[in-house]
N, C-alpha and C positions, 0 to 999 in steps of 0.2 A: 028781491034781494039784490043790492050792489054787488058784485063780484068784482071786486079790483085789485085785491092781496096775490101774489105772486109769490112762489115757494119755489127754491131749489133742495134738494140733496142728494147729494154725493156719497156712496156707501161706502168706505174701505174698508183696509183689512182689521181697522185697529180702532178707528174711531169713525161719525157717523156725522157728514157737517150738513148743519142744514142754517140757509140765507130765508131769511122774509123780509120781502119788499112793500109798500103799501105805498105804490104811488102818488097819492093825492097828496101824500107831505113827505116825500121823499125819504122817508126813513126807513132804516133798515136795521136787521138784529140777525146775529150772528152768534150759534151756538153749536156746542160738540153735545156727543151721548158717544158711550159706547157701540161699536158693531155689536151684534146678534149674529152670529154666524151660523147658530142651531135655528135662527127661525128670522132671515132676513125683511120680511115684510112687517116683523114687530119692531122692529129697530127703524121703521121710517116710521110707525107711526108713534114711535113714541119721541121720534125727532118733530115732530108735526103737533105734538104734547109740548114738547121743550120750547118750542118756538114761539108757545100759544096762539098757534094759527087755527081762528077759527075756520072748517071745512067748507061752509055754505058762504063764504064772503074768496074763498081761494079761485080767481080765475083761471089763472095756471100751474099746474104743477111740472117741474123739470127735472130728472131725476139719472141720477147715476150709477151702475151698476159692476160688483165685479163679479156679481154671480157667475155670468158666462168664461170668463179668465180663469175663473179659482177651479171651476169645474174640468178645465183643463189642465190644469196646473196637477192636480192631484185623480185625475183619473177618474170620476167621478160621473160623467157623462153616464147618458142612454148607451145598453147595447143596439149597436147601427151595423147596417150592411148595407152593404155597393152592388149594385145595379149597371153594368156597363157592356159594351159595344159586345159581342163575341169576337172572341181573340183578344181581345185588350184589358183581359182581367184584372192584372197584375200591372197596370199604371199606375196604381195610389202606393202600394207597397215597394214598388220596383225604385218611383219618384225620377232623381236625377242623380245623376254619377259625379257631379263636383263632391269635395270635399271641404267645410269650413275650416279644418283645424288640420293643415297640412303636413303638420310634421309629427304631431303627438300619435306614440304607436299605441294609447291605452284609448284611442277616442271612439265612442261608441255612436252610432247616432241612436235618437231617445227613442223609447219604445215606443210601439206602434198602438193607435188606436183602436186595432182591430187586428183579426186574422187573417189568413188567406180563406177560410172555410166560411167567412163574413160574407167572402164576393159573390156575386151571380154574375152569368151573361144571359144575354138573349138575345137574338137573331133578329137584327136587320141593320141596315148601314145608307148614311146618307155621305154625302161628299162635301167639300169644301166651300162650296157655292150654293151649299143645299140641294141640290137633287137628289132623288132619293134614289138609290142605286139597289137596296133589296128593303123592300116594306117589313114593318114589323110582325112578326111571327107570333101573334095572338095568342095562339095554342101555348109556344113557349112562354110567354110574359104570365100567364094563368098559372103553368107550372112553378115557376120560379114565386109570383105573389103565392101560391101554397103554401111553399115549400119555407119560405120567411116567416109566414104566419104559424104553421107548427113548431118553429125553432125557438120563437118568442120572443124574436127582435122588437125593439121599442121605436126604433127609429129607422128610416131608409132614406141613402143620397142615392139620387136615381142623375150619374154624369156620362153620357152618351156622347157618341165619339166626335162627331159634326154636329150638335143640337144648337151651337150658337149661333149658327147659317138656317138650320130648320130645327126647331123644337118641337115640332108635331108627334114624334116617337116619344118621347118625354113626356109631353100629356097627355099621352094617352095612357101611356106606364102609367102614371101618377091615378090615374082613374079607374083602371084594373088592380091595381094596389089598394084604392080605398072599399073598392067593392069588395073585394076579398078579407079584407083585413082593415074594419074601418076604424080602431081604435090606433091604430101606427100612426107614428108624425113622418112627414114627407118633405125632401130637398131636392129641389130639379135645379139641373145645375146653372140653366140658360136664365132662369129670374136673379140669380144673382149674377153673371155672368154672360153676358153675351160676346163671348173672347173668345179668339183661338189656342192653344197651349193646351191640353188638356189634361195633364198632371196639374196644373195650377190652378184649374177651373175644377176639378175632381177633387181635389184638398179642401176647395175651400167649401164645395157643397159637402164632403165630408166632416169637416168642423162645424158647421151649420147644424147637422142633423146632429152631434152629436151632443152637444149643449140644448138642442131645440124644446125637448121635454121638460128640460128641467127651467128654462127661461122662462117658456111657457103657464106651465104653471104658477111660475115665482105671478109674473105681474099681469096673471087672470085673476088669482088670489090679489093681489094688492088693488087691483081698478076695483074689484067688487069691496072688497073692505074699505077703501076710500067714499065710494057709492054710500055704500053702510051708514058711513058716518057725516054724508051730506053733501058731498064733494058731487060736482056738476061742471067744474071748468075743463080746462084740455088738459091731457094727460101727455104731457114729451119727455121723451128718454136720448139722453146724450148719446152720441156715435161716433167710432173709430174716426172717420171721415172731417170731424170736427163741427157739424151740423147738428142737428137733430133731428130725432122723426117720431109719427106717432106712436103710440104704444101699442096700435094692434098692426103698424108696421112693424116694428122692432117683435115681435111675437113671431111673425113669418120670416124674419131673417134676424134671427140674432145675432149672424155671423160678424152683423156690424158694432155688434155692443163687445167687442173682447177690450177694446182700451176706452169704453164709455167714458168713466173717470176722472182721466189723464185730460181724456181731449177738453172736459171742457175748461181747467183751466188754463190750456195754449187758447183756445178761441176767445175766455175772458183777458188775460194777455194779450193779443193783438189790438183786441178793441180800447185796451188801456192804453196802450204804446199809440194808439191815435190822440186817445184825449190826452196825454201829458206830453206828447211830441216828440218822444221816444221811439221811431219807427224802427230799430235794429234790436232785437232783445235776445240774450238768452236765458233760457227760465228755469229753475230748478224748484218740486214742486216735493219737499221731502216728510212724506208721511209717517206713520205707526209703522211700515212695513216694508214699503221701497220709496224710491227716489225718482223720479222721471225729469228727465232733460229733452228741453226742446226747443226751438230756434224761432222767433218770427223776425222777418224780410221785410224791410218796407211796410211793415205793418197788417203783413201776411203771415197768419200761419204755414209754415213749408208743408207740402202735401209730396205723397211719394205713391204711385202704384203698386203696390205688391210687399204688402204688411209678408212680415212671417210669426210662424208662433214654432218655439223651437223645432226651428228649420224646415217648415209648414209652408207651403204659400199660404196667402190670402190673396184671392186676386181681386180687391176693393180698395178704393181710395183711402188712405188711411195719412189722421196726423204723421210727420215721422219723429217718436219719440224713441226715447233711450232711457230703460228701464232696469235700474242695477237694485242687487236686493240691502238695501241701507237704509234704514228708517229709525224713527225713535226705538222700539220695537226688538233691532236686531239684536239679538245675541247673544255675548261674549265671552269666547271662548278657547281654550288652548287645542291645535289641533293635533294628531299624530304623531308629529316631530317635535312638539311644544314651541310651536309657532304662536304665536297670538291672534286673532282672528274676530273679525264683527262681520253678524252676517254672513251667507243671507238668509240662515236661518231667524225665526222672530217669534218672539214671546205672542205675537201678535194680540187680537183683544184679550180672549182669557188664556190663562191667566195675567199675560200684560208683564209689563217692568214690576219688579221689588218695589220701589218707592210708591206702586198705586197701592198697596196694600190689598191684595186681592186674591193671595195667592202665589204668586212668581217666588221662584228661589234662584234662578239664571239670571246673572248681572246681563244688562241691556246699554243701549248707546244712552239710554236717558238716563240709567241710572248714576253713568259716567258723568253727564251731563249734571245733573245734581252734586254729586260729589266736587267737581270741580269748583263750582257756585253758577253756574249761567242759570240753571232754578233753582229755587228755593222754596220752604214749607211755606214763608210769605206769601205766594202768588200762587193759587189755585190753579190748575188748571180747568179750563172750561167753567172757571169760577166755583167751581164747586170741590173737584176733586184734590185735596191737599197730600203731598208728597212728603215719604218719610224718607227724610236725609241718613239718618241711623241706618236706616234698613238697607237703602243703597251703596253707601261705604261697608258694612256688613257682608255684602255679596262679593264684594268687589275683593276681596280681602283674601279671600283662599288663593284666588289666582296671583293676586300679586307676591304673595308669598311664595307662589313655584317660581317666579321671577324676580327675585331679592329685590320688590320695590315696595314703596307704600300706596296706599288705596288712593290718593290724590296724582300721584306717578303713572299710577298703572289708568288712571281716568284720562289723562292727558294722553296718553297714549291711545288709550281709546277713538278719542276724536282726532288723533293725527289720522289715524289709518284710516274712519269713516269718511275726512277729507281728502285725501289720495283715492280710494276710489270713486268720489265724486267728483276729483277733480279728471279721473280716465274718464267719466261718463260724457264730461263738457267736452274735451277733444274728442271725442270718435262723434262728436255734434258739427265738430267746427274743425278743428285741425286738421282732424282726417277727410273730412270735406271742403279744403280749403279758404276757410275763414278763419281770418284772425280774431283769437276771444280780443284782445284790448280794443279792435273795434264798437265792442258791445257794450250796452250795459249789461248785469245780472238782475233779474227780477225775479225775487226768491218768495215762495209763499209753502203754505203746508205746514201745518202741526210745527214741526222740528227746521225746516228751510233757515228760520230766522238766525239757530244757533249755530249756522257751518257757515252763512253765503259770506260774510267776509273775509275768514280766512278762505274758500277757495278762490276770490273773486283775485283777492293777494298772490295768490298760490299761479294765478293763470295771466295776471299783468292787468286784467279789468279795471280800471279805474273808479267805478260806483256800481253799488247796489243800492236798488230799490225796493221796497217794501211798501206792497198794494193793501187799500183799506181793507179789513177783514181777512187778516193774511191767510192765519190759519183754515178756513171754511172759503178759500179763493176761488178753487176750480168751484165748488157750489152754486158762487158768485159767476163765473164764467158763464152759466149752462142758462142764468138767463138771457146772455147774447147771443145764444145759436139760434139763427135760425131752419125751418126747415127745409130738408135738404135730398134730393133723389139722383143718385149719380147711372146715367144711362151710359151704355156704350156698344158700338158695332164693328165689328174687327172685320179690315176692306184692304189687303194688300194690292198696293195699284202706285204705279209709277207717279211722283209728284209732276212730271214733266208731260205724263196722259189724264189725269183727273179734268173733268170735266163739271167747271164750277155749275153746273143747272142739277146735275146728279148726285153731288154733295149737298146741296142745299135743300136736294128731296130726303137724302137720308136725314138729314139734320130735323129739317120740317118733320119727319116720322115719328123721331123719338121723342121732339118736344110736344107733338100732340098726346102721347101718351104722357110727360110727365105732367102736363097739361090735365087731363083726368087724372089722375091719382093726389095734384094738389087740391083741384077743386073739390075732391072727393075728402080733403082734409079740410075743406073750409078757406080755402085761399082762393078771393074772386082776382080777375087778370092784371089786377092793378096790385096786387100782393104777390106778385111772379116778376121772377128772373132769370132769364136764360143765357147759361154761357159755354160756347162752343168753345172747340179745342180738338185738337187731333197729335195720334205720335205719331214723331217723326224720327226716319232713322236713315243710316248711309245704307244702300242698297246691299245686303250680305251683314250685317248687325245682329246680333241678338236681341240687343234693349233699345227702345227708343226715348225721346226727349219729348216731353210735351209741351206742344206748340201752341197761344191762342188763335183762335180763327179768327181773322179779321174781315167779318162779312162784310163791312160798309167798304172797303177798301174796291177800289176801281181793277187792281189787280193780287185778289188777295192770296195765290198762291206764289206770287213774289215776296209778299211781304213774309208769308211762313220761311221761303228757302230765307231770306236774309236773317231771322228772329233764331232758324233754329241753328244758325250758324253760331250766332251770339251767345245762344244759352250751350250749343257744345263746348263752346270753349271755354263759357265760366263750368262747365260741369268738369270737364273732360281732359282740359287744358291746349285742346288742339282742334284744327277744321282739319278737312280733306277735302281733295277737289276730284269725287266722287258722285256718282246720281244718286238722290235721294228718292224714298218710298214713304208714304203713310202704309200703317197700320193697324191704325184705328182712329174711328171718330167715339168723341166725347161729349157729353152732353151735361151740366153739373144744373139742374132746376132746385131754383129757392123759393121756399114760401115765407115770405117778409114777416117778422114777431117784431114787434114794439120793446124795443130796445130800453132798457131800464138809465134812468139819467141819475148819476153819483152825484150826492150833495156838494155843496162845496165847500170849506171849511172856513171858518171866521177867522180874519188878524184880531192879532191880541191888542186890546188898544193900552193899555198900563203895564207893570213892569213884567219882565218874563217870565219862565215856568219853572218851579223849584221842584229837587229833585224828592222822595218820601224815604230816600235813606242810602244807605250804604250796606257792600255786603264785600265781605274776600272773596277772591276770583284769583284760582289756579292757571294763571293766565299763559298764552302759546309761546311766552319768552321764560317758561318754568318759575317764575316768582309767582309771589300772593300778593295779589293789590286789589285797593278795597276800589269799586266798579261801584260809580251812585246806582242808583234804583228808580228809574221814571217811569210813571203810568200813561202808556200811550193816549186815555184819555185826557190828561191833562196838557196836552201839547194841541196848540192849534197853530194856524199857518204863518210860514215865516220862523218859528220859533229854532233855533238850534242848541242842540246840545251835543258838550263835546265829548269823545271819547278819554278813558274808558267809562260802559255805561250798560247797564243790561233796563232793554226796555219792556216791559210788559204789557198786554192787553187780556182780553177775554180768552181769546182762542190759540193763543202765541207768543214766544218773547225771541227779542231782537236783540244780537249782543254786538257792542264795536268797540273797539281797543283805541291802545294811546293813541293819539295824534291823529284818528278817525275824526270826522264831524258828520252831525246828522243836519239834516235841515229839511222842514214839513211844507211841503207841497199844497197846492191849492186842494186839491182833495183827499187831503189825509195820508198822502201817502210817505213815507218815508226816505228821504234820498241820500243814502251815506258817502260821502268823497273820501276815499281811503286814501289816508298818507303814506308814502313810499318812505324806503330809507333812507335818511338824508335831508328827507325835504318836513316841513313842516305848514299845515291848510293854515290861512287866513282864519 
């Protein structure tokens, strides 16, 4: 059997996207289903139905998940318990004494995953350098696996006080615990984490274990029902980190799957912003449920240490997105005060917005959406699903009446405020980290992305929005450019002025021999591997550090770090100091090379240009009704433009741009709208 067909999907909260590629003629297809949220493993494969992919010709499958997110989200996890140092019980619960919301007297922090009656200790202790200073108390580690095992815990982070320096008390716990109790799932905190801090390193094997059962399960059940049905190629799962790993990776550490998703389409974004030469982006990716904002550099996804999940560390490499609750999906609704409000609460799959006809009676951003004109009963969505315009102005209608407006009034107002808080999500991306958005373009993808990105792109001075092939099922499209990815690290405080380049290069050497095995062990011979060094660096008395790359060919490569991290303080931080600096940690990021998928390229029109299939009124952001043509993305090939106003539609998406907007189609289908400013008027 040839096996050359390639499959992404990405689950969300609201809809279910799945890309199939088939190499050998470049074509691809792009479709939605509904999420399953009662039984997420039917919902990919009936995306795998929809796609008509057959199983036994699938070499790849790449897949996105938010089981581990939602599970958190709503509390839903494994009952888990902690396992840690004697005397140091209460470091998960205790956490850290900053406050994020400094002046609010009603702010609570979020409940806790656990109890204090969840913790164990047990007796022994090693030191910062690893020595071991009291061995572990065996007799104790028996009592305590007991003691877990009669209570009924499902899960255990086993995060021990120095185990980054030595892990040996940690597996051995880990092996007393299965002897005892060999149904429990288990998290040591050192496999994911080899750091010092140990609130951060203890949180995040805490969130680990407490998604781990339920991950686990989801895709032991999905590899064998794929198996079932004939599937034989590699099985990858997106990661926070923006990479991906395998599936019986992603089983042992789920902790990396919480923004699975999101990431892959920042990593399909970057790898776009190379082929159309757009190396500064930033992206807004607005689904059924939320919205995520994220930034690529140079043609770089921006990476950041130290995810959180409400106020949680994560101490793993992770994209850094910004995730506000505004989606097709939300909401809308009057609050307490008779405020107006979208989001972020969400009709999410079921029941869904009024207009799908499924159930919903709570007007939604789409259904706003609809009523204004940006959809229509014309355009299916996902080609199939037809929207009931009646039914959305209907819902819309109580509310507008506690507000002396009408259903078209109160729609428009809808989408102002959906675009003001998307337009807070792009600053706390850029402004508040120093970038200016008009440097950027906007590259907008996701179910609903297409109907906000030009007003916020206006809203924030950006000059164009782009719009990538298959907008809607994008991030989908992303998860086949990840490659795989294992991020190692060893926490080494040591003066940058006393490092000793032969003993760095041994640690370095250490860890790539291991990710060295773990690729090979996924199938990646030496010539499918990439190793890239890196260390933090920080002013000697710092809390956080900058991470620096390692410049091992360099003849004096810890010069070139003190100069690099000078450079990158100052774009972070705004300022140097003429202080000693310290590493922190070495880093280690090993890739295992996947065969990057090549986007077609679009044909010029050779005879007259593209006519539009109709006209429709549009409720438009300057309060009039103007009739906006109607064009079928697939009737548009390269080169062709069309001017605003215009709502464009495709399979998975519609794209909307106002007066004096121009679109113009890119060699690979993409979309590139030059937004007209006040006053001025596009060529």
């Amino acid at each position: 059997m040839d096996r050359t067909t390639r499959v992404a999907i990405d689950v969300g909260g609201t809809f279910t996207d799945v890309v199939k590629l088939i190499p050998a003629t470049g074509e691809f297809r792009f479709e939605k289903v509904p999420t399953t949220p009662e039984a997420p493993a039917a919902g990919v494969l009936h995306a795998f139905d929809r796609a008509e992919a057959d199983m036994a010709e699938v070499a790849m499958f790449n897949h996105g998940t938010t089981l581990g997110l939602n599970s958190l989200l709503t509390r839903s996890g494994a009952r888990t318990a902690i396992i840690a140092t004697r005397g140091f019980r209460d470091v998960f619960l205790l956490g850290r004494t900053d406050r994020r919301v400094m002046y609010d007297i009603t702010y609570r922090k979020p409940s806790a995953f656990l109890e204090r009656y969840d913790t164990f200790e047990v007796t022994e202790r090693a030191y910062f350098d690893g020595t071991i200073a009291t061995p572990l108390d065996e007799q104790d580690a028996h009592r305590v696996a007991d003691e877990i095992n009669r209570r009924g815990f499902e899960s255990v982070a086993i995060a021990l006080l120095h185990s980054y320096a030595n892990p040996r008390h940690e597996q051995r716990l880990r092996e007393i615990l299965l002897e005892r109790c060999p149904e429990i799932e288990v998290t040591v905190s050192h496999e994911l984490s080899r750091e010092y801090r140990e609130y951060e390193r203890t949180s995040t094997a805490v969130l680990d274990a407490y998604i781990k059962p339920i991950v686990r399960r989801y895709l032991r059940h999905l590899d064998d029902s794929l198996t079932d049905r004939g599937f034989a190629g590699r099985f990858l799962v997106s990661r926070s980190g923006g990479g991906a790993m395998t599936a019986a990776a992603a089983r042992e550490q789920p902790v990396n799957l919480i923004l699975s998703g999101p990431a892959g389409g920042v990593v399909g974004a970057a790898g776009f912003s190379r082929l159309i030469g757009r190396p500064n982006l930033i992206t807004i990716d607005m689904g059924g449920t939320s919205l995520d904002a994220s930034l690529v550099l140079d043609s770089q996804p921006v990476l950041h240490q130290g995810a959180e999940f409400e106020g949680l560390p994560i101490n793993t490499p992770s994209l850094y997105i910004h995730t506000i609750g505004s989606g097709g999906g939300s909401l809308v609704y009057l609050d307490e005060g008779g405020a107006l409000q979208v989001g972020p609460r969400s009709a999410g799959a079921v029941p869904g917005p009024v207009a799908y006809r499924r159930g919903g009676t709570q007007p939604t951003f789409t259904d706003a959406a609809v009523t204004v004109g940006y959809l229509g009963a014309d355009t299916p969505l996902g080609g199939t699903l037809a929207l009931d315009a009646a039914g959305a102005r209907s819902a819309l209608e109580p509310i507008a009446q506690q507000l002396d407006l009408d259903a078209q009034q109160l729609a428009r107002g809808v989408l102002r405020i959906a675009n003001t808080k998307i337009v807070g999500a792009v600053r706390a991306i850029t402004v508040e980290l120093g970038h200016d958005p008009k440097d950027f373009a906007l590259l907008s993808f996701g179910g609903a992305g297409g109907l906000v990105a030009v007003d916020v792109a206006r809203e924030l001075g950006i000059p164009e929005v782009i719009v990538p092939p298959g907008q809607g099922a994008f991030s989908a499209l992303g998860m086949l450019m990840a490659d795989v990815q294992h991020d190692l690290a060893r926490t080494s405080v040591q003066a940058l002025s006393e490092l000793d380049e032969s003993t760095v290069d041994h640690s370095y050497a250490t860890m790539e021999r291991e990710a060295d095995a773990r690729l090979a062990d996924e199938g990646f011979p030496p010539d499918r591997q990439i190793f890239q060094r890196s260390l933090d660096v920080r002013y000697t008395g710092q809390e956080h550090s900058v991470n620096v790359a390692y410049p091992e060919d360099a003849d004096d490569p810890f010069a070139v770090v003190e100069k690099d991290f000078a450079t990158l303080h100052e774009r972070q931080y705004g300022h140097v100091m003429d202080e000693p600096i310290e590493i922190t940690t070495l880093r280690v990021r090993a890739t295992g090379i996947v065969d990057k998928p090549a986007l077609p390229e679009l044909r010029e029109r050779a005879g007259a240009g593209p006519t539009a299939r109709g006209r429709r009124p549009v409720h438009g952001p300057d309060g009039a009704v103007t009739d906006y043509a109607l064009w079928a993305r697939e009737d548009l090939l390269a080169g062709d433009v069309v001017p605003g106003p215009a709502v464009v539609s495709e399979h998975t998406a519609t794209t909307v741009l106002h007066e004096g907007d121009q679109l113009r189609v890119g060699r690979y289908g993409e979309l590139v709208i030059a937004l007209a400013r006040e006053g001025e008027e596009l060529p």
